[in-house]
C-alpha positions in Angstrom: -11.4 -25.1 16.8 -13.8 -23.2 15.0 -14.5 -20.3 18.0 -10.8 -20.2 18.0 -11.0 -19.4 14.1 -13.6 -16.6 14.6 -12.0 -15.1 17.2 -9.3 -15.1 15.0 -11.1 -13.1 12.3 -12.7 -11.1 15.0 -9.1 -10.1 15.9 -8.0 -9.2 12.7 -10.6 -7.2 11.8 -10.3 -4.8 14.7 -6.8 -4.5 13.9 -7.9 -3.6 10.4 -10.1 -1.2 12.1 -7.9 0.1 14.1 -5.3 0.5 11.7 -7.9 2.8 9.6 -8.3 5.2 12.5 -4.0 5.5 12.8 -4.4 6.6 8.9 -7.3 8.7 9.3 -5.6 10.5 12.6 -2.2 10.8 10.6 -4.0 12.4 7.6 -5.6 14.8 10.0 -1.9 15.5 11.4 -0.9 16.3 7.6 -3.5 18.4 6.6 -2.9 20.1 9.7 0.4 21.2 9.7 -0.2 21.9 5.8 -2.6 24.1 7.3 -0.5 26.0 9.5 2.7 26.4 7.0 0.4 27.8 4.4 -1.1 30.9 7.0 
């Protein structure tokens, strides 16, 4: 029961992880294309 907990945790906190790194690429996107309208 417990390892099934922590894995549990362990699972969400990747997702968190990986749901930082979406942001962080979609930010990049924005201030891409911000980029390029503004040249």
């Amino acid at each position: 029961m417990r390892i099934a907990a922590q894995r549990h945790i362990e699972r969400r906190g990747f997702m968190n992880a990986e749901e930082k790194h979406a942001k962080r690429e979609n930010h990049a996107h924005k201030s891409e294309s911000l980029q390029k309208t503004h040249s």
